[in-house]
C-alpha positions as CSV (number, residue, x, y, z in Angstrom):
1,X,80.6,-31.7,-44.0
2,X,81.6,-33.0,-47.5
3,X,78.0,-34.0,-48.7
4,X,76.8,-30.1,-47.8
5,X,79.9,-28.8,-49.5
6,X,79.7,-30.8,-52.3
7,X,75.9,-30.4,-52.8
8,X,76.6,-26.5,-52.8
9,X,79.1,-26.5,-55.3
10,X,76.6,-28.5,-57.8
11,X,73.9,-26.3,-57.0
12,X,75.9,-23.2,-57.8
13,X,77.3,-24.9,-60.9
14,X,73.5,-25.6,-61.8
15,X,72.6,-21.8,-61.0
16,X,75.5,-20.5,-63.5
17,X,75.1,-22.6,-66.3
18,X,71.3,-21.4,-66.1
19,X,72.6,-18.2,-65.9
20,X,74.2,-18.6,-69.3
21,X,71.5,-20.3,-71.1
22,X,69.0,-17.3,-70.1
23,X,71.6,-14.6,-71.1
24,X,71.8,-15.9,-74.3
25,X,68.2,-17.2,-74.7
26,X,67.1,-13.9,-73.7
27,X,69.7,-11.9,-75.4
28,X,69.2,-13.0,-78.9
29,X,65.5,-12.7,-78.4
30,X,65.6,-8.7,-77.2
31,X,68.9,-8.3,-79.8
32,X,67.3,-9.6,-82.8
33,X,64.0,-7.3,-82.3
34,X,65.9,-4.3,-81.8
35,X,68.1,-4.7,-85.0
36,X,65.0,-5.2,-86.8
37,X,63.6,-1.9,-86.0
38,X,66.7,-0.5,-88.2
39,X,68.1,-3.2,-90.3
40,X,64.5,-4.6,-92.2
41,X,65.7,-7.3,-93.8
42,X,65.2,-10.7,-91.2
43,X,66.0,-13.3,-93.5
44,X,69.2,-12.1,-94.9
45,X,70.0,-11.8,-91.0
46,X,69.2,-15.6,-90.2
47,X,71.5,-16.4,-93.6
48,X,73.9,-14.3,-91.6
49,X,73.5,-16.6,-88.6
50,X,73.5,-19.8,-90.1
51,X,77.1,-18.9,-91.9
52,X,78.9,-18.1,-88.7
53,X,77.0,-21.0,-86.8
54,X,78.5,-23.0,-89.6
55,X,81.9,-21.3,-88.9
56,X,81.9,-21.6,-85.3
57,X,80.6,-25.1,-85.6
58,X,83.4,-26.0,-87.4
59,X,86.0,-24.3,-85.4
60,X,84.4,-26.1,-82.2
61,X,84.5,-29.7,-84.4
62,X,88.5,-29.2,-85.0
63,X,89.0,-27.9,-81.2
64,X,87.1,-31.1,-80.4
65,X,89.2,-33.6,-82.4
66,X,92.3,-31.9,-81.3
67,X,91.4,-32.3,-77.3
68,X,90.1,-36.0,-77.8
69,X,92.3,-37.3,-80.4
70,X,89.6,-39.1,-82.6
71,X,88.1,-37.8,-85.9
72,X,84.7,-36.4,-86.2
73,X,81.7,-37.6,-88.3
74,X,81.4,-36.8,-91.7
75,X,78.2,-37.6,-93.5
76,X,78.6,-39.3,-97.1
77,X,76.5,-37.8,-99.6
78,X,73.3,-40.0,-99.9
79,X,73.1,-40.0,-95.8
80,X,73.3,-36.4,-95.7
81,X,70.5,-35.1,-98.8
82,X,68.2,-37.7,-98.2
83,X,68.0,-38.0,-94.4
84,X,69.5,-34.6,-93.0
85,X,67.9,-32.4,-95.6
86,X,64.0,-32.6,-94.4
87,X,65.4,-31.6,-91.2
88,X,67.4,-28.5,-92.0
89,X,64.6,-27.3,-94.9
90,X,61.9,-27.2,-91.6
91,X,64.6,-25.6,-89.3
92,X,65.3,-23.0,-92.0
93,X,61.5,-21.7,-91.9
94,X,61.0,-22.4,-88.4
95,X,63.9,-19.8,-87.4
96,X,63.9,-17.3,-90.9
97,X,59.7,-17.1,-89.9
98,X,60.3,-16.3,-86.2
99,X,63.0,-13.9,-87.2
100,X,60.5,-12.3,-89.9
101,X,57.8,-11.6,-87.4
102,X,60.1,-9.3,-85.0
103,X,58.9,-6.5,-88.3
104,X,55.1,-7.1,-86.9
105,X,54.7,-7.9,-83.6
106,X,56.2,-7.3,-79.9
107,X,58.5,-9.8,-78.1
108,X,55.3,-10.9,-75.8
109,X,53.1,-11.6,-78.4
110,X,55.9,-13.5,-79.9
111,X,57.4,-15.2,-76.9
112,X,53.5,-16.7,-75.7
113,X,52.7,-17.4,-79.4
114,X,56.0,-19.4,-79.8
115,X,54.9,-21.4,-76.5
116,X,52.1,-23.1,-78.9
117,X,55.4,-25.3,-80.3
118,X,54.9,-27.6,-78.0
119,X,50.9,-28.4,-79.0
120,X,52.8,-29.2,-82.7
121,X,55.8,-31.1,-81.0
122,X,53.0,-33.5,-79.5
123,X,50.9,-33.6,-82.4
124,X,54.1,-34.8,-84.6
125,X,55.5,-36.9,-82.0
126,X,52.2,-38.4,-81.8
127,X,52.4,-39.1,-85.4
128,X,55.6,-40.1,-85.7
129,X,55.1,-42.5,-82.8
130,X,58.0,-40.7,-80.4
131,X,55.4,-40.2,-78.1
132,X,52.2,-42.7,-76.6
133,X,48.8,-41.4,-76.7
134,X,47.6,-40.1,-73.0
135,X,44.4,-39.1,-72.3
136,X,45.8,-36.3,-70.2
137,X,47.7,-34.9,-72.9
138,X,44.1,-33.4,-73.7
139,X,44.3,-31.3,-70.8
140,X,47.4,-29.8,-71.7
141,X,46.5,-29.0,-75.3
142,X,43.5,-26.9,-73.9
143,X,45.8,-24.9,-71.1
144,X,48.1,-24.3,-73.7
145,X,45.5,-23.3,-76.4
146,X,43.1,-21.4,-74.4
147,X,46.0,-19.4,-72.2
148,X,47.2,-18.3,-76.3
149,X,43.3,-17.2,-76.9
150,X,43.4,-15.1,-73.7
151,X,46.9,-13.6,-74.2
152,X,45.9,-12.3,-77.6
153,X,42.2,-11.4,-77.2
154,X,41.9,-7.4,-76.9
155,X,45.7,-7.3,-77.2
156,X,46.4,-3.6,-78.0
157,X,49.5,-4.7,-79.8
158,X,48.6,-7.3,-81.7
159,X,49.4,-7.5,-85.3
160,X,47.5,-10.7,-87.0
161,X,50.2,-10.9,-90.3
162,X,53.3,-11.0,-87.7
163,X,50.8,-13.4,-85.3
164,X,50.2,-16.3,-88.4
165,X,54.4,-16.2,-89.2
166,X,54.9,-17.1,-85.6
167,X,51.9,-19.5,-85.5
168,X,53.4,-20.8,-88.7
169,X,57.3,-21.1,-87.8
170,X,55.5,-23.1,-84.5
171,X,53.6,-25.5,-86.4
172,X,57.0,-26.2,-88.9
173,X,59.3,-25.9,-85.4
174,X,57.1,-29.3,-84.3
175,X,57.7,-31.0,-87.5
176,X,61.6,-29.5,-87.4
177,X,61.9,-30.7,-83.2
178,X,60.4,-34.3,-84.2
179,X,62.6,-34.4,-87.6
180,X,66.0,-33.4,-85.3
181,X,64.7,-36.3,-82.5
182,X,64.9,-38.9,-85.3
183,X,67.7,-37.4,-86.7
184,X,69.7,-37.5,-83.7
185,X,68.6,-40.8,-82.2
186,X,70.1,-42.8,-85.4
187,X,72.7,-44.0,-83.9
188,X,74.3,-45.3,-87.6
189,X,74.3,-41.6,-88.6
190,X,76.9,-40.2,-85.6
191,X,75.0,-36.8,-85.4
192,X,74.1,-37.2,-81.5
193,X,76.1,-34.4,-80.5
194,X,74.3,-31.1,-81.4
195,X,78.3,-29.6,-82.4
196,X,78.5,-31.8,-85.2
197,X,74.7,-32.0,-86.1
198,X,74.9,-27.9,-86.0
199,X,77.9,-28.3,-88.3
200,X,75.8,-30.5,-91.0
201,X,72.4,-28.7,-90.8
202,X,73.9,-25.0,-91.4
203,X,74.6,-25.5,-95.3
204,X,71.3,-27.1,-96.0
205,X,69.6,-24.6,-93.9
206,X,71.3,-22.1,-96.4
207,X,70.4,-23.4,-99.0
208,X,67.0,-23.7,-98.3
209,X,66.3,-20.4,-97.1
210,X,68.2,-18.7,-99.8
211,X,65.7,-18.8,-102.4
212,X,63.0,-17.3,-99.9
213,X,65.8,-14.6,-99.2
214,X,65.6,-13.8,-102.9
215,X,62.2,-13.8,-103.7
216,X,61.6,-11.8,-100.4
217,X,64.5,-9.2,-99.8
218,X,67.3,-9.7,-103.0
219,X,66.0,-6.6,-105.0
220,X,65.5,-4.5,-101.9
221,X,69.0,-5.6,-100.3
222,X,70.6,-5.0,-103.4
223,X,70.0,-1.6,-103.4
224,X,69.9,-0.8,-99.9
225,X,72.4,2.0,-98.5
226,X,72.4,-0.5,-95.3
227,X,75.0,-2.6,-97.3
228,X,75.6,-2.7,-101.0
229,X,74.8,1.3,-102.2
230,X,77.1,2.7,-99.2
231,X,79.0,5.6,-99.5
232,X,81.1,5.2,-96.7
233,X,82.9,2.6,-95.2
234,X,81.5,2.9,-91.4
235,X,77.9,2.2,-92.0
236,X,79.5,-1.0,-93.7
237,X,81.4,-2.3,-91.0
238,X,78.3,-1.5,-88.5
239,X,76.0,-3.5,-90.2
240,X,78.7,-6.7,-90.3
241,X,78.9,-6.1,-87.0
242,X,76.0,-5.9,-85.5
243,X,75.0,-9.1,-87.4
244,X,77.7,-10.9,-86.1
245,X,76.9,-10.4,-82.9
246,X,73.6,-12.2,-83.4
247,X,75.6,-15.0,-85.2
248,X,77.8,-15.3,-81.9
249,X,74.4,-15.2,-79.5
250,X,72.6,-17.7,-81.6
251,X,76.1,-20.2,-81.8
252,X,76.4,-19.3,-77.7
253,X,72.5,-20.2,-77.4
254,X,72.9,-23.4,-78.3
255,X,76.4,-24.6,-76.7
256,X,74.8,-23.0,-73.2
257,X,72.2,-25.6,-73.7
258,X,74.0,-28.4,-74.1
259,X,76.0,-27.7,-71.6
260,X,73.4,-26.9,-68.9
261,X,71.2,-30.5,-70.4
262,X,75.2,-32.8,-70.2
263,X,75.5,-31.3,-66.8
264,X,72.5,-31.4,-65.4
265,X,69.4,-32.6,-67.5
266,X,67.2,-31.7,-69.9
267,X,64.3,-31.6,-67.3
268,X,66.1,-28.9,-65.7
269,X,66.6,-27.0,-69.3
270,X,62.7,-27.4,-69.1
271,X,61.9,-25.9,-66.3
272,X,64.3,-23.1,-66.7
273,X,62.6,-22.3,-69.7
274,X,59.1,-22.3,-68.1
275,X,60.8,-19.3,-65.3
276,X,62.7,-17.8,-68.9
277,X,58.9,-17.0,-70.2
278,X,58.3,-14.8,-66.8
279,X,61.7,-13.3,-67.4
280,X,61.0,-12.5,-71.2
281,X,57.7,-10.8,-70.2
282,X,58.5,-8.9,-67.7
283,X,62.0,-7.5,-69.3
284,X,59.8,-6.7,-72.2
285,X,57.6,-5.2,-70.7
286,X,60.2,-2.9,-68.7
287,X,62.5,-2.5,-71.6
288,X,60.9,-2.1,-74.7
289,X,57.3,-0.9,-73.8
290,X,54.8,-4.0,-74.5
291,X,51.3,-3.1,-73.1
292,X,49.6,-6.3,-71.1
293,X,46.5,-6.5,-69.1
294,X,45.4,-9.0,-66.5
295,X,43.5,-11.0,-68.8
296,X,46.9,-11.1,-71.0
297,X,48.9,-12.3,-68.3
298,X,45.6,-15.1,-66.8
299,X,46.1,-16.4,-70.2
300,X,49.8,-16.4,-69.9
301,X,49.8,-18.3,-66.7
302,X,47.2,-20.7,-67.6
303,X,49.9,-21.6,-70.7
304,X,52.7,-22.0,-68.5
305,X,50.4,-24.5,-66.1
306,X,49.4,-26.6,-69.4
307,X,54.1,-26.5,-69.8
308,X,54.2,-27.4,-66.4
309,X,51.7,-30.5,-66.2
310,X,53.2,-31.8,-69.4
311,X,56.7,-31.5,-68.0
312,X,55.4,-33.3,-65.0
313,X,53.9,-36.3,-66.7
314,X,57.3,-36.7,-68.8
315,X,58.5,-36.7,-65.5
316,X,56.1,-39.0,-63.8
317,X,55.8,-41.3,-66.9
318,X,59.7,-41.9,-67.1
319,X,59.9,-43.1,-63.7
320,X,57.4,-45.7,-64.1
321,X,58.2,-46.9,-67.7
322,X,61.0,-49.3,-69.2
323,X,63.3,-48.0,-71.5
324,X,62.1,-46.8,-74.8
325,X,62.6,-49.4,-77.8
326,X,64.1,-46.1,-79.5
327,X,66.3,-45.2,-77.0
328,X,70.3,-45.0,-77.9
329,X,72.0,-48.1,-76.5
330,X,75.2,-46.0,-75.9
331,X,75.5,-44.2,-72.5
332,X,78.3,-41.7,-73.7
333,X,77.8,-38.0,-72.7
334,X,77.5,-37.6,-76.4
335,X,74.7,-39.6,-76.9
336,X,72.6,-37.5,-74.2
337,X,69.4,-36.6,-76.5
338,X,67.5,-33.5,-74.9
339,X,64.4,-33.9,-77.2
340,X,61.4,-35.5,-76.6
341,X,63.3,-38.8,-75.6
342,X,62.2,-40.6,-72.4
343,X,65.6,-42.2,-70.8
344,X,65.7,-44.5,-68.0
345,X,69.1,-45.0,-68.1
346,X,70.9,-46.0,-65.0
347,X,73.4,-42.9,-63.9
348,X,76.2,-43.7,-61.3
349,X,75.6,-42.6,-57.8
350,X,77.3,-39.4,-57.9
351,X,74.9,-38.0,-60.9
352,X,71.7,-39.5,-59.3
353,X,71.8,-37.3,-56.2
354,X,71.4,-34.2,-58.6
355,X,70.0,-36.0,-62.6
356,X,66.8,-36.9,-63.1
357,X,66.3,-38.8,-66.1
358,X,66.1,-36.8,-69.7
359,X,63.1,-35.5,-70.5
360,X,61.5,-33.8,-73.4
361,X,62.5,-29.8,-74.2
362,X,60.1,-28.1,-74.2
363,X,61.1,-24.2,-74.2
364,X,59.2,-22.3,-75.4
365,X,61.4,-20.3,-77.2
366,X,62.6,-23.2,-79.0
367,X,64.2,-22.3,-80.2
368,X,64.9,-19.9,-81.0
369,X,67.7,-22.0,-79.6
370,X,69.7,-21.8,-83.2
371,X,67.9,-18.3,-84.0
């Protein structure tokens, strides 16, 4: 009776800590295109983000090194402009673009159109050697492509400028997903838990984003009655708030998928982002309106097959290969890498009645996961 009992307790711990990553996955995603219908100004909302992310980060570092005992990583100078700042630059467009398109388009368009991430995670993992050439990675590319063609063709709500940001923030999330995979998997570097790389990327993200912010939304901001021409205090503290919220969400998205990937694995963050799409979709469809007809949704599920069949030759490819010459030599729970990293790692016997071995992420909404 103890294997049943046990078995049901992981399951339900698997079911809850999916639970969490889709409220927040899916809550930042329906938050962030409602405050856009009243508060206009997207990037100065993701600057928003990435200072409380920073905050939070921080807070979560300290909480860390209090629990554990042992000091956290802090990046030297050279370390930390020359090989952390090309990643945080291409994060900062991929999530202040994504954010920008909630003014144009609807959260369907934008949810299937973000799925294209993972043709430009493939093409620079191709390029950057993370990933061997297959020849049925073809396949996959067409699913994926020709279910995007199909979603948007005759779409009655489809808005070509807010269409190219999202098509844009998903070719720079592949360079930004391949960037963080190198990033992370240096081991001399320390950064392979996502707490303290989120703690190091936020400031350059900042920075980088800021000048975009100015160009973009500094005159308008500056004398907006939304924050800086108020007349009363209320609309004041309104406006912090709600933005805070999405700081917390976007903080929350993250931590829930770490958790659910060190718990379980990051093939089961995978395919509870394939079933997140359907959610999406249909919650946005029910909530806020979006228009979709059959060929819309053929198009949709022919994208999700192309998700699938790569997810499943991650899967079948990892049980029949050797390590990876890349792979971290450190088994710590710390070390677990949820990107685009094949691991063959022995587990004990406990973990291997429930872990697969890592696989690549491959959400759709990827991201969105700091967004």
């Amino acid at each position: 009776m103890a294997f049943p009992v046990q078995f049901l307790c992981r399951g339900i711990r698997t079911l809850g800590l999916v639970l969490l990553y889709y409220v927040f996955s899916i809550g930042i995603t329906f938050y962030n295109k409602w405050l856009m219908q009243g508060f206009h100004y997207p990037l100065f909302m993701t600057l928003v983000h990435l200072a409380i992310n920073f905050c939070l980060s921080a807070l979560t570092r300290r909480a860390m090194q209090y629990w554990t005992g042992k000091p956290r990583i802090v990046l030297n100078w050279t370390d930390y402009l020359q090989k952390v700042a090309p990643t945080a630059f291409a994060t900062a467009l991929d999530i202040g673009l994504s954010n920008w398109s909630f003014l144009f388009i609807t959260i369907s368009l934008y949810t299937m159109t973000k799925s294209s991430a993972v043709l430009f995670i493939l093409f620079f993992s191709l390029v950057f050697k993370l990933e061997e050439p297959n020849p049925f990675l073809i396949l996959v590319v067409l699913l994926i492509s020709v279910g995007l063609f199909m979603f948007t063709f005759e779409s009655t709500q489809f808005n070509l400028e807010g269409f190219i940001m999202v098509l844009l923030a998903s070719f720079i999330g592949g360079i930004r997903w391949t960037l963080t995979q190198v990033l992370m998997q240096k081991a001399e570097l320390g950064l392979q838990n996502p707490i303290d790389a989120l703690y190091h990327l936020q400031p350059l993200m900042f920075l980088g984003l800021f000048p975009l912010f100015l160009y973009n939304e500094g005159l308008s901001l500056s004398t907006s009655e939304k924050l800086f021409r108020v007349t009363e205090l209320s609309p004041l503290l309104y406006s912090v708030f709600t933005l805070s919220i999405g700081g917390a969400l976007a903080f929350g998205l993250g931590f829930s998928e770490f958790l659910l990937v060190s718990r379980t694995s990051s093939l089961t963050l995978s395919i509870s982002g394939i079933f997140k799409e359907v959610c999406t979709l249909l919650l946005a469809a029910a909530l806020m309106g979006d228009k979709t007809n059959m060929l819309n949704w053929l198009g949709f599920v022919i994208c999700l097959c192309g998700i699938s069949l790569h997810v499943g030759l991650k899967t079948y490819y990892s049980k029949n290969k050797g390590p990876s010459i890349r792979q971290l030599s450190s088994k710590s729970p710390e070390l677990e890498m949820p990107l685009l990293r094949q691991n063959t790692d022995e587990r004990d016997d406990s973990a291997a009645e429930y872990d697969d071995e890592d696989e690549e992420v491959i959400t759709g909404s990827v991201k969105r996961s700091v967004s």
